[in-house]
C-alpha positions in Angstrom: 7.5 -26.6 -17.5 5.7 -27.8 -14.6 4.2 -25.6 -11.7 5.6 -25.5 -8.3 3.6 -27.0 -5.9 1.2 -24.8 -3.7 0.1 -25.6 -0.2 -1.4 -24.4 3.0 -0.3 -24.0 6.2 -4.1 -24.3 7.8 -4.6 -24.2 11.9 -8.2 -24.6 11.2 -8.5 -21.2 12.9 -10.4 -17.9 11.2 -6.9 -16.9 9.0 -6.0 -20.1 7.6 -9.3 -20.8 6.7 -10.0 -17.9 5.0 -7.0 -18.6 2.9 -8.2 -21.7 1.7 -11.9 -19.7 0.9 -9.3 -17.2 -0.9 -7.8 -19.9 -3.2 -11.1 -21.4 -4.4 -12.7 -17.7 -4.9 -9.7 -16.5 -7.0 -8.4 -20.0 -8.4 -5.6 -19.3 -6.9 -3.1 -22.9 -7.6 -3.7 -25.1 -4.4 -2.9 -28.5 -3.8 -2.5 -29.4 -0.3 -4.0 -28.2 3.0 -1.5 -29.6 6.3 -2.6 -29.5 9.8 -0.2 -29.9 12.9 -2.5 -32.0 15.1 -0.8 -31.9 19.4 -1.3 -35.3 21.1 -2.0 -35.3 25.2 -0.7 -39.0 24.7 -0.8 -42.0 22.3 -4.6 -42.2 22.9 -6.0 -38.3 23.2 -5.5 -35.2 21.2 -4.4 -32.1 22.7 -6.4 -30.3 20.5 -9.9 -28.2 22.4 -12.4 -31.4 21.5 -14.9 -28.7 19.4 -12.2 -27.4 17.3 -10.9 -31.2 16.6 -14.3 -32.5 15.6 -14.4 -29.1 13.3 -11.2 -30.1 11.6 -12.0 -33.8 11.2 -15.8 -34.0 10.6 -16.2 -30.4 8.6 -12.7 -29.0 7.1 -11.1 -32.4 6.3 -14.2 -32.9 4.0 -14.5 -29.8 2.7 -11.4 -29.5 1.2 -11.4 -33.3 0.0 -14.5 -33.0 -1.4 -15.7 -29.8 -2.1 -12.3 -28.0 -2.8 -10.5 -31.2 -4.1 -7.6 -30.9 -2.3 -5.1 -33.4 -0.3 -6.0 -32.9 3.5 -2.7 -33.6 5.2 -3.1 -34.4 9.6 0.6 -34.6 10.7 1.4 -35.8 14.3 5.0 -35.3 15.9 6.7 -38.2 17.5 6.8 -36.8 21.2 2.5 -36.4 23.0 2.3 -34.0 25.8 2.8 -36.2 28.5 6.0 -37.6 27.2 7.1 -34.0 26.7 6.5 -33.9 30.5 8.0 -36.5 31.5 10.7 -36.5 29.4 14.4 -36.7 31.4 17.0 -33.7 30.6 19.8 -35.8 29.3 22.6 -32.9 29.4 23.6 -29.4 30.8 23.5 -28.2 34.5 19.9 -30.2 34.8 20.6 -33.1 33.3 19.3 -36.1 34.8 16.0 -33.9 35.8 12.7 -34.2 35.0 11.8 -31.7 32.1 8.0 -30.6 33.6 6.5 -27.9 32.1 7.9 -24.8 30.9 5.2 -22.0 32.4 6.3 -18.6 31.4 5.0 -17.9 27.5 4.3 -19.7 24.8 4.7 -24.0 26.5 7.4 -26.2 25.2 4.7 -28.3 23.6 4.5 -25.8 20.5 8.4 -26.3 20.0 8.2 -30.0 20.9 5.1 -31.1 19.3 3.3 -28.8 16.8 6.5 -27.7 15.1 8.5 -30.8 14.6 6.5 -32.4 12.2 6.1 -29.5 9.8 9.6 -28.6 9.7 10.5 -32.5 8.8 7.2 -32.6 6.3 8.4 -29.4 4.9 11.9 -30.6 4.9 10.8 -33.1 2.0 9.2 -30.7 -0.2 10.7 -29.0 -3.0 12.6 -25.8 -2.6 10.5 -24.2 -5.0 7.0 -24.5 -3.0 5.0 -22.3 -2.3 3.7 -22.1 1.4 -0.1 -20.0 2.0 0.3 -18.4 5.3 -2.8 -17.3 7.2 -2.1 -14.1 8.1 -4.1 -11.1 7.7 -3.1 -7.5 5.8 -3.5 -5.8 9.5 -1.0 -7.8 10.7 2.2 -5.6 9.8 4.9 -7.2 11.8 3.9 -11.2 11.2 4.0 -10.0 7.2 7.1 -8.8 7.1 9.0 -12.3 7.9 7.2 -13.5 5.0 9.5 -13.5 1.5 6.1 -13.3 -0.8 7.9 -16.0 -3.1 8.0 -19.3 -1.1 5.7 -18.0 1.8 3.0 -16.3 0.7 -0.3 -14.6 2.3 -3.5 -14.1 0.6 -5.4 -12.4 2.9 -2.7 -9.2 2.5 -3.0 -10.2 -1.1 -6.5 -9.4 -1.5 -6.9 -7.1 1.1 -8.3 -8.9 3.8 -8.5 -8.0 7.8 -8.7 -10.4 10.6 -12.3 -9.3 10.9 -12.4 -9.9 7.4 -11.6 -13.3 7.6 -13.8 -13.9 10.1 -16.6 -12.4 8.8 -15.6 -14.7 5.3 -15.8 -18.4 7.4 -19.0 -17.5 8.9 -20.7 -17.1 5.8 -19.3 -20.2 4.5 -20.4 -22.2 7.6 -16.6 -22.5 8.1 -15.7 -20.8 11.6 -14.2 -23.3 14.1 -16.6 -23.2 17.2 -14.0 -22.6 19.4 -14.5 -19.1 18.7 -17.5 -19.0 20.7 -15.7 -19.0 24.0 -11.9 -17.8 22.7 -9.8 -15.8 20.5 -7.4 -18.5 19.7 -7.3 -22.4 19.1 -5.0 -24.1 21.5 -4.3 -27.6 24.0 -6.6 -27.4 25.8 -4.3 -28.3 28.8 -2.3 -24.9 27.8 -1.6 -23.3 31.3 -1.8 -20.2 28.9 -5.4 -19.9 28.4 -7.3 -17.4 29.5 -10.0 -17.1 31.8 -12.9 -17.9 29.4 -10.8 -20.8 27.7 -10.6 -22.4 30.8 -13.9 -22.0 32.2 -15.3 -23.5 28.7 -12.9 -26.4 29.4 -13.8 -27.7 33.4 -17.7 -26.6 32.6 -17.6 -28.3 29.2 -15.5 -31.3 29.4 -14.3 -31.9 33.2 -13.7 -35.3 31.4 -10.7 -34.5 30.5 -9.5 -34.3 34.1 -9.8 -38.7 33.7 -6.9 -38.1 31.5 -5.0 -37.4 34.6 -6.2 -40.3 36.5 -5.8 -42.8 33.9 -1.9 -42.0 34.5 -2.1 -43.2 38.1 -2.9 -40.1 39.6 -3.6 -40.3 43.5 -5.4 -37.0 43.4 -6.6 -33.9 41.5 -4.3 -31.4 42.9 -5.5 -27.5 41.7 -2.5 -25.5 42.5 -3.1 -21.8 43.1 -7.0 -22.1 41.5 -8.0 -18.9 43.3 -8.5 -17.1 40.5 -11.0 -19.7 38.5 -12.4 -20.9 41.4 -16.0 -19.9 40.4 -15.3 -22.1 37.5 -13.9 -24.8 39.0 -17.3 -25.1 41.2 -19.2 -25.4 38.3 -17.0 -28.1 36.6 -16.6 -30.3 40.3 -20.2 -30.3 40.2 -20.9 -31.7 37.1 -17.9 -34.1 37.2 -17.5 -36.5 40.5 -13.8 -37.2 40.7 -12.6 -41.1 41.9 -10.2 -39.3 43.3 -10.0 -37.0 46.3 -9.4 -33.2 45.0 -7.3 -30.9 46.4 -7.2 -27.1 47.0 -3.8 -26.2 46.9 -3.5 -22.1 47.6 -1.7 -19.2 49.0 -4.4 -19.6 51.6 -5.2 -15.5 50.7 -9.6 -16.3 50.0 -12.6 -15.5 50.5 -14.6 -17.2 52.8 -17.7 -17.0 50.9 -16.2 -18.3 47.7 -14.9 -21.0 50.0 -18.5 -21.8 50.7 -19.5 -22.7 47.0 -17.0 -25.5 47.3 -18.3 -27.3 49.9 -19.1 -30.9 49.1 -16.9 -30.6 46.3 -13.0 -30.4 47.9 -11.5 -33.3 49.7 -8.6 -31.6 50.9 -7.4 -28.5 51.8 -3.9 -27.3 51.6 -3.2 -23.5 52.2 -0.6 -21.6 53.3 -0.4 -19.5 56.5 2.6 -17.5 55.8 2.6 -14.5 58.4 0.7 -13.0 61.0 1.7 -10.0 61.5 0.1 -7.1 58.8 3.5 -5.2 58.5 5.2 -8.6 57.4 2.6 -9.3 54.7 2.8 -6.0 53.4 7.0 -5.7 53.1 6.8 -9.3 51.3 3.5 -9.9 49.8 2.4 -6.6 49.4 -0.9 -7.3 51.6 -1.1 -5.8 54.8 -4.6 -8.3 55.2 -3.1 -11.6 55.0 -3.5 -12.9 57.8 -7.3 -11.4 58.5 -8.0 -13.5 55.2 -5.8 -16.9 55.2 -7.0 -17.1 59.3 -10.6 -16.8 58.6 -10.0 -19.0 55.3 -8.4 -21.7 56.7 -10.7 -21.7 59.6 -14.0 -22.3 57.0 -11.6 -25.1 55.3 -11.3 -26.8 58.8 -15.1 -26.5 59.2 -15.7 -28.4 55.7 -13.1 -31.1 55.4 -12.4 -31.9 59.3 -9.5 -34.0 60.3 -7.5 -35.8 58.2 -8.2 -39.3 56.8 -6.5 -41.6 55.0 -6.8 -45.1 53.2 -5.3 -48.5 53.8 -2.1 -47.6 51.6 -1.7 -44.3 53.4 -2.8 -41.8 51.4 -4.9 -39.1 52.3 -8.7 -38.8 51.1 -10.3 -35.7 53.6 -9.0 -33.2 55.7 -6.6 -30.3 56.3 -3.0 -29.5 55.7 -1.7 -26.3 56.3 1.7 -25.3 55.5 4.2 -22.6 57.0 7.6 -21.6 55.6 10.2 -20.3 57.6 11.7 -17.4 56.6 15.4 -15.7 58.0 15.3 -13.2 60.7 11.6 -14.1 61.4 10.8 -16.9 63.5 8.9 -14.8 65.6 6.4 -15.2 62.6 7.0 -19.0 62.6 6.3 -19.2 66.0 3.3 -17.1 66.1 1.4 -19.0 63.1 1.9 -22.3 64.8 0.6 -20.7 67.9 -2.6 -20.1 66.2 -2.9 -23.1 64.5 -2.8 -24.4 68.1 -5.0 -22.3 69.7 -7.7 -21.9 66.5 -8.0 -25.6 64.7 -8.8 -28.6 66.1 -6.5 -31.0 68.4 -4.4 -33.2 65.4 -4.7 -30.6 62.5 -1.7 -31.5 60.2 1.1 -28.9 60.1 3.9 -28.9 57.4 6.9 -27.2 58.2 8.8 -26.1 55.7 12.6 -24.8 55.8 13.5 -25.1 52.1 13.7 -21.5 51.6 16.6 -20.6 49.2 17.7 -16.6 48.7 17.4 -16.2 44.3 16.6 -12.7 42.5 16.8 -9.3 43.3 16.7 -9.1 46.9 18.7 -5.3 47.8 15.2 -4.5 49.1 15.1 -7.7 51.4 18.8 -7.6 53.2 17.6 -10.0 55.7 16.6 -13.0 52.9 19.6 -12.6 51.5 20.9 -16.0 53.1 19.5 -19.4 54.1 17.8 -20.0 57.1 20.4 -21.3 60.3 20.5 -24.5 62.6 19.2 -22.2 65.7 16.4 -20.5 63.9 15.3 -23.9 62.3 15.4 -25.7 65.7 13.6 -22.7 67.3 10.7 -23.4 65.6 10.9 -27.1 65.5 11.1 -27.0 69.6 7.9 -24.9 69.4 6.0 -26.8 67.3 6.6 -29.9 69.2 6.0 -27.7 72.6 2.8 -26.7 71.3 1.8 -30.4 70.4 2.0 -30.0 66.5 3.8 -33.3 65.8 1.0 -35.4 63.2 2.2 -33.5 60.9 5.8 -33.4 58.2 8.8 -31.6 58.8 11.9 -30.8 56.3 14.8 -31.2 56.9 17.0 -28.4 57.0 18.9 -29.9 53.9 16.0 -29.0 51.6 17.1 -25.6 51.3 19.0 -26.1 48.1 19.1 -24.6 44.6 17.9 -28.0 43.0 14.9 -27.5 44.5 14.1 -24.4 42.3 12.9 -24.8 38.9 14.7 -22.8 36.5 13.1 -19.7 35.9 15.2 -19.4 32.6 12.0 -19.5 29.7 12.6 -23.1 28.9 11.0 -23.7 26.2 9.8 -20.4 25.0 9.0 -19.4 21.8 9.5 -15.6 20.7 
């Protein structure tokens, strides 16, 4: 009677490699190592570029030649960007485009890394056995596993996390990626962590020519406040073709402002209030305005006016951008006042009115509706009084639901 066949789910991370140290130690039966490769698109792997040179230059090898086992690299039919781009055919947003889903785990793990084990696995035998990297400190992970079909050798023999690592270091076996994260992942995952994404724009701002390459006007950093010490290291190292923008809450520091001189094209930052007790009620930050003012004043001094090219598209300068709110056009009409009075004669303004009421607002009775013709063309009035008219308006038909994505974990993982 003939043995089932024995493979290993392997990540190329500290756990599944350790497994496949396990197996050869213990002669444990193994036939087949099988790695999920993510694809950015046809042409680039999502994979962190160390941790996919480790799997193809030193694991494939290793288990070829050293451990004589089949070395499986699957690849799902959908890459990253046409994930992205893909068009919702049904339900309330059908006809939309998909995006990206940002709260937890991305939808690229269900749409890409998954797939193609589940159809691979699909065509195996029912009685194979699956090696599963996870480690005997890992009590809740273990407990989905049956110990008959999926199977963990590290709880087998007794093996920690810090075990495992400890075992793929001494074997020359550790993925490098450990140097500068916990984890491997895309290394376009808007999940990383701090150090995962400074190793990424300091180590390979290359990747930002991905973007480009897909027609990209500009490289738009939305909300990059909090890797912006980062990001001046990358922008130095990597001179864009195309203009790059600062996108923010306009809530900075001047002085980290500074480091990116030279290295932004264009600003575009918020100026939501101006008045301290408004910032606190619906930000939470009574200095707002003392920050975003003095901000957006040093973004002025760096970028100057606007310019653009010959098709109309920007390449230098400022935009700053104001959302009215209900029941507080004073506010409106006191942040265009300053923008008047403060930045130079043509600064661009853009006017929003898309605000749409959504959540828990018992706290906020007074955003509890849409803004109204009068307090729309109340503002408008004043900003053309005050000679703010270079700039974009919305229309007051903006403020719709569409507009919002939907905050309902598409694309989440538990």
């Amino acid at each position: 009677m003939s043995r089932p066949k024995y493979i290993a789910s392997c990540s190329g991370g500290k756990d599944s490699v350790a497994t496949l140290l396990l197996a050869a130690q213990h002669n444990e039966p193994l036939d087949e190592a099988v790695f999920s490769e993510v694809m950015f698109d046809k042409n680039t792997s999502g994979e962190v570029p160390e941790h996919r040179d480790f799997i193809y230059d030193r694991l494939k090898p290793f288990c070829e030649k050293e451990l004589g086992i089949k070395f499986t690299i699957l690849h799902a039919d959908k890459t990253y960007d046409e994930v992205f781009h893909h068009v919702i055919t049904r339900g309330p947003h059908k006809g939309e485009v998909r995006g990206f889903a940002w709260a937890g785990m991305c939808a690229v793990n269900r749409d890409c890394k998954i797939p193609p084990v589940r159809k691979y696995n699909a065509a195996l035998s029912p009685d194979t056995v699956s090696y599963v990297g996870i480690a005997e400190d890992e009590p809740k992970r273990l407990a989905r596993l049956d110990g008959i079909t999926k199977v963990s050798l590290l709880a087998k023999y007794g093996m920690t996390e810090a075990d495992a690592y400890k075992l793929c270091q001494e074997h020359g076996l550790l993925s490098p990626i450990y140097a500068h994260c916990r984890r491997n992942g895309c290394w376009f995952c808007p999940n990383a962590s701090d150090k995962e994404l400074l190793h990424i724009i300091t180590n390979h701002p290359e990747m930002f020519d991905r973007l480009i390459e897909q027609g990209a006007h500009n490289l738009n950093l939305v909300n990059p406040t909090h890797y912006a010490p980062m990001l001046a290291k990358a922008l130095k190292k990597y001179c864009s073709p195309v203009p790059v923008i600062y996108n923010s809450g306009g809530y900075e520091r001047v002085e980290m402002l500074k480091a990116l001189e030279g290295l932004v094209d264009i600003y575009l930052p918020d100026l939501k209030y101006v008045d301290s007790a408004v910032s606190l009620r619906y930000s939470g930050a009574a200095d707002y305005f003392d920050y975003a003012s003095k901000a957006i004043l040093e973004m002025s001094r760096q970028v100057g006016k606007a310019t653009f090219d010959e098709n109309g598209v920007m390449k230098k300068g400022l935009i700053v951008r104001h959302l009215i709110l209900p029941r507080n056009t004073a506010q409106s009409i006191k942040a265009l006042t300053w923008i008047h009075e403060n930045l130079p004669e043509g600064t661009l303004v853009s006017l929003m009115c898309q605000y749409t009421p959504c959540g828990e607002l018992d706290a906020f009775p007074e955003l509890t509706r849409r803004i109204t013709h009068r307090e729309y063309d109340k503002v408008v009035d004043q900003m053309l009084e005050l000679g703010l008219t270079g700039g974009y308006l919305q229309e007051l038909s903006s403020a719709k639901e569409e507009y919002i994505p939907p905050f309902d974990l598409s694309g989440v993982i538990i």
